[in-house]
C-alpha positions in Angstrom: 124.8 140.0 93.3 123.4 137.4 96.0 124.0 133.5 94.8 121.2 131.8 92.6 118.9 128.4 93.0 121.0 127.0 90.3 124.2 127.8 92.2 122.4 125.9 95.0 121.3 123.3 93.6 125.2 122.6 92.0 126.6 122.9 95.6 124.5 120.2 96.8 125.1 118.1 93.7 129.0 118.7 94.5 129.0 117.4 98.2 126.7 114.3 97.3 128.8 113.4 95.4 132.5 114.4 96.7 133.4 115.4 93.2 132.8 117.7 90.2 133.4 115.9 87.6 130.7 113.1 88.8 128.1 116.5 89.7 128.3 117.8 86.6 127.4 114.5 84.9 124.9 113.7 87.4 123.1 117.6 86.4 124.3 117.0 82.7 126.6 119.9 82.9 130.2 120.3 81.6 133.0 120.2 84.6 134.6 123.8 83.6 130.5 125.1 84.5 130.3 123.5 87.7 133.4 125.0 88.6 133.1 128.4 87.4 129.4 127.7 89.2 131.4 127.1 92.4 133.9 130.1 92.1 131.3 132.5 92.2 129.4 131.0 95.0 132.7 131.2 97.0 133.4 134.7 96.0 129.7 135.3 97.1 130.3 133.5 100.4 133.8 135.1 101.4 134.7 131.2 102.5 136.0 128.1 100.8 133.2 125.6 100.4 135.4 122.6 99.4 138.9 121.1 100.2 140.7 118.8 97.7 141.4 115.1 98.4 142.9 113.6 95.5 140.4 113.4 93.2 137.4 114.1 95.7 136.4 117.3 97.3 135.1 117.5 100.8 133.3 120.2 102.6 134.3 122.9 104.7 133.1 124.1 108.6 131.8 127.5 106.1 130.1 124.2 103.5 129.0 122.0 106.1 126.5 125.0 107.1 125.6 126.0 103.8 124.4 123.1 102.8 122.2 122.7 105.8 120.7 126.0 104.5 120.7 125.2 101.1 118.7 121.4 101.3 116.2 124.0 103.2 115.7 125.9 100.1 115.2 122.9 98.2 112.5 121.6 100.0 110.9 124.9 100.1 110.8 124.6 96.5 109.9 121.5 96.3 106.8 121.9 98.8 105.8 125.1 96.7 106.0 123.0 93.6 103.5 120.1 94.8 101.7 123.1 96.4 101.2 124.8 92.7 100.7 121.1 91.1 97.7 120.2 93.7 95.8 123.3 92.2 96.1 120.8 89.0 93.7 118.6 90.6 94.2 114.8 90.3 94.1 113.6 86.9 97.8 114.1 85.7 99.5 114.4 89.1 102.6 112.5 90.4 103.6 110.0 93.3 106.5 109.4 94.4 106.3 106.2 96.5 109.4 104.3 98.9 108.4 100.9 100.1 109.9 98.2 101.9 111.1 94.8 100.3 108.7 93.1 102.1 106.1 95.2 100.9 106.4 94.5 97.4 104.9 91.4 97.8 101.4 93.3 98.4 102.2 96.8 97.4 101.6 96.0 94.1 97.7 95.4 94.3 97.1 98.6 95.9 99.0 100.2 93.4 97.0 98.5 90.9 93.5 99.6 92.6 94.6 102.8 92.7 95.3 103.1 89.2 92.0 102.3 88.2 90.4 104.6 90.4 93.2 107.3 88.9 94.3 106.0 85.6 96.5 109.3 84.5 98.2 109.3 87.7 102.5 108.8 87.4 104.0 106.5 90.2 107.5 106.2 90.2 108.1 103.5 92.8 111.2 102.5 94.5 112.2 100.1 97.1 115.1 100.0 99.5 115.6 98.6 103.2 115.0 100.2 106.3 117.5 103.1 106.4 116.9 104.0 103.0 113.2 104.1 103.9 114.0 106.4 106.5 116.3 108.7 104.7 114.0 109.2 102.0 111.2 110.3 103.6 113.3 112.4 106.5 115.0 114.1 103.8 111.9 114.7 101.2 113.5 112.4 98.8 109.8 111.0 98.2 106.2 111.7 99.3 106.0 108.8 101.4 106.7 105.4 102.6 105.1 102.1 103.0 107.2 100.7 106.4 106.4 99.2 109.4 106.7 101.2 112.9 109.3 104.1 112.1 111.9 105.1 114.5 111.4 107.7 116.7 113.6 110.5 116.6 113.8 111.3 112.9 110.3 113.6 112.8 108.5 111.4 111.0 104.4 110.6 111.0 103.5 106.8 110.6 99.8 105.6 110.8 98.9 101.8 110.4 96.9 100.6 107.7 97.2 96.9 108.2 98.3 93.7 110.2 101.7 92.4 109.5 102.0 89.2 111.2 105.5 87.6 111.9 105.8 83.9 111.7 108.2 81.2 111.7 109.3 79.1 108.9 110.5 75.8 108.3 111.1 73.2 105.0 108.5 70.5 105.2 111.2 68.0 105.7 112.1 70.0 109.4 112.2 67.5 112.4 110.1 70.3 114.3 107.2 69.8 111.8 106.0 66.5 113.5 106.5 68.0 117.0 103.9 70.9 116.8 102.6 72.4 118.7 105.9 74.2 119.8 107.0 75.9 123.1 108.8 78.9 122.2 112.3 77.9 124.3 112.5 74.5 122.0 114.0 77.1 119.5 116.5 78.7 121.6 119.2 76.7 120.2 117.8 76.1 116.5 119.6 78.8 114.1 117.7 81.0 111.9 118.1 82.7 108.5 117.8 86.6 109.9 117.7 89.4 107.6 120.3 92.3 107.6 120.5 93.9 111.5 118.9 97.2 110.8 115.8 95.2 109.2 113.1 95.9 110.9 111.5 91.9 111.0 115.4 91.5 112.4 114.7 94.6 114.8 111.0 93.0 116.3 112.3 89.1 116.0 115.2 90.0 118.4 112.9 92.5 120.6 110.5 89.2 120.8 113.2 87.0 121.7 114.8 89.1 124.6 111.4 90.0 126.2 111.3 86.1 126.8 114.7 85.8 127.8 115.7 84.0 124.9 118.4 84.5 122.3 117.6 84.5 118.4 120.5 83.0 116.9 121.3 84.3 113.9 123.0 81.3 111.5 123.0 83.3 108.3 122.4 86.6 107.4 120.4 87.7 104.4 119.5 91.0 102.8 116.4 89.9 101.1 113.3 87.8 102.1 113.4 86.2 98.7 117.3 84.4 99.9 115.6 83.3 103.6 112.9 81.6 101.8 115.2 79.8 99.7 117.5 79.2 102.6 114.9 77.4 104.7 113.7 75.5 101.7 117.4 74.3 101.2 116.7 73.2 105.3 120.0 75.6 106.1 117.8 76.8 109.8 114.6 78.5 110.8 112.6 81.5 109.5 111.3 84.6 110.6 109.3 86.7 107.8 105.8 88.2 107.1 103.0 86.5 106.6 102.3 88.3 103.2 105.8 87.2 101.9 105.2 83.6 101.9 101.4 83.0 99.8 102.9 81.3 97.2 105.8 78.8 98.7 102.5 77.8 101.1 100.5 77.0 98.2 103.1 74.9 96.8 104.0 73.4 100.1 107.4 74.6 100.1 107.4 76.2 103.1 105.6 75.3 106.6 104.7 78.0 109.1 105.1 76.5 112.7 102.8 76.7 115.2 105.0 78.4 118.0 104.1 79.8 120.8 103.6 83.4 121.7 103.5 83.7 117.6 102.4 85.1 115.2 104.3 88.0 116.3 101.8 91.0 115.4 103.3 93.9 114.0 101.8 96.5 111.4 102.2 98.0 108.4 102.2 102.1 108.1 101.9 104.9 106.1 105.5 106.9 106.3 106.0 110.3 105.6 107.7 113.5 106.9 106.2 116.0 109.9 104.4 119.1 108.5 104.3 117.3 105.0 101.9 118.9 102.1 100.7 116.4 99.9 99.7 117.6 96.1 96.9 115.6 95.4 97.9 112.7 93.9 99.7 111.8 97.2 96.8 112.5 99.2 94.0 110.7 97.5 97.0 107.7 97.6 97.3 107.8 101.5 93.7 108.1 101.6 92.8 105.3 99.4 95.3 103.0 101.4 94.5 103.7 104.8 90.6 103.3 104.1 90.6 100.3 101.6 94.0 98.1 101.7 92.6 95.7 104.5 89.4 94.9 102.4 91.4 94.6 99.2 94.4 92.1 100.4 93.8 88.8 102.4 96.4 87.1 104.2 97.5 83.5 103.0 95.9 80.7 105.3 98.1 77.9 106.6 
């Protein structure tokens, strides 16, 4: 007898998680059935899958290769599941959406239009930073991504759907404030609130600031745009973020946007998702909808 889905889809569940005690609660299985699960995939295989550590198990050469086989599998079934929902049509389907941080400052609306073109439509919505983004949708952990300009290498599709301008930002109380207009080299020594390094504002901040020979010098580090906001407001350095995060702390004069030059760096937003991906349709009248109406529906604040 060959080895089942279900014995698969333990397996996996086992070297996420380096243990099967944690497996079995994350599948809401007992322990003893995850191992007796495991025995007979083993005795099927010939080859040990795991080695103990302690507490944790790790995998072998003989489970390093299945599981590159067996997260195959899963997305086969996966893709033949959307594939059998789509014949559903659109008016109970499901999205699974991945955005950026700094996305949720606009995602939001679209979401919002979409939902009242296709009110019975489930979205479950999550957001993470720039690895995670990628992970997801490299390893069909969601339908797709809202992201700017993904890396190449990792066999994804990205098409723009709108302008995401990069600007610098400063309290009100800022010495460079009254000095405006600004030459770009005026802020090679002023320190900035950066996000983490694999951010991509970080990534296209620093790429800016080489191509004109100049350093960006990171005084603090911060993982969310929310803290850099409130960092600059507290006049702890300079800003880099988007344009879209920043509507409100304008409108309340909280926050000035310099007028540097060479900025607003332009960069733009994109629709994320995996080569040779087959949406149901839920996810396809989604990236539909976003790459044909999300520029008419959101407006950049003015400053």
């Amino acid at each position: 007898m060959g080895f089942t889905v279900k014995q698969l889809n333990i397996f996996t569940a086992v070297a996420a998680q380096q243990s099967y005690t944690l497996a079995a609660k994350s599948l809401f299985l007992t322990q003893p059935a995850v191992s007796m699960q495991m025995k007979q995939l083993e005795d099927y295989v010939g080859l040990p899958l795991f080695e103990r550590f302690g507490k944790q198990v790790r995998l072998t050469e003989a489970g390093d290769e299945l599981l590159h086989y067996a997260k195959n599998i899963q997305q086969q079934m996966d893709e033949a599941k959307l594939m059998l929902d789509e014949l559903k049509g659109v008016e109970r389907g499901r999205l699974h959406l991945t955005m950026a941080s700094t996305a949720n400052y606009f995602a939001p609306q679209l979401i919002a239009a979409f939902k009242r073109q296709f009110p019975k439509a489930k979205i479950n919505l999550h957001v993470t930073n720039r690895s995670g983004l990628v992970d997801a949708v490299e390893h069909n952990h969601t339908d797709m991504a809202i992201m700017g300009k993904p890396p190449a290498g990792h066999h994804l599709c990205g098409i723009p759907f709108m302008d995401n301008p990069l600007v610098v930002i400063a309290s009100p109380s800022h010495p460079l404030v009254k000095e405006q207009p600004i030459l770009l080299a005026d802020l090679a020594d002023e320190p900035f609130i950066v996000r983490e390094k694999d951010s991509g504002t970080r990534i296209a901040a620093e790429r800016f600031f080489a191509k004109h020979n100049l350093d960006l010098i990171a005084g603090m580090e911060m993982s969310r745009s929310e803290a850099i906001k409130q960092a600059v407001m507290a006049e702890l350095g300079l800003g880099i973020v988007s344009l879209h995060t920043i509507e409100m702390e304008l409108a309340l004069e909280r926050l000035v946007v310099l007028e540097v030059e060479h900025f607003p760096v332009m960069r733009q937003w994109h629709i994320v998702y995996r080569e040779g991906k087959r949406f149901a349709a839920i996810p396809e009248a989604f990236k539909t909808f976003v790459l044909e109406q999300a520029e008419s529906l959101l407006n950049l604040p003015e400053y």
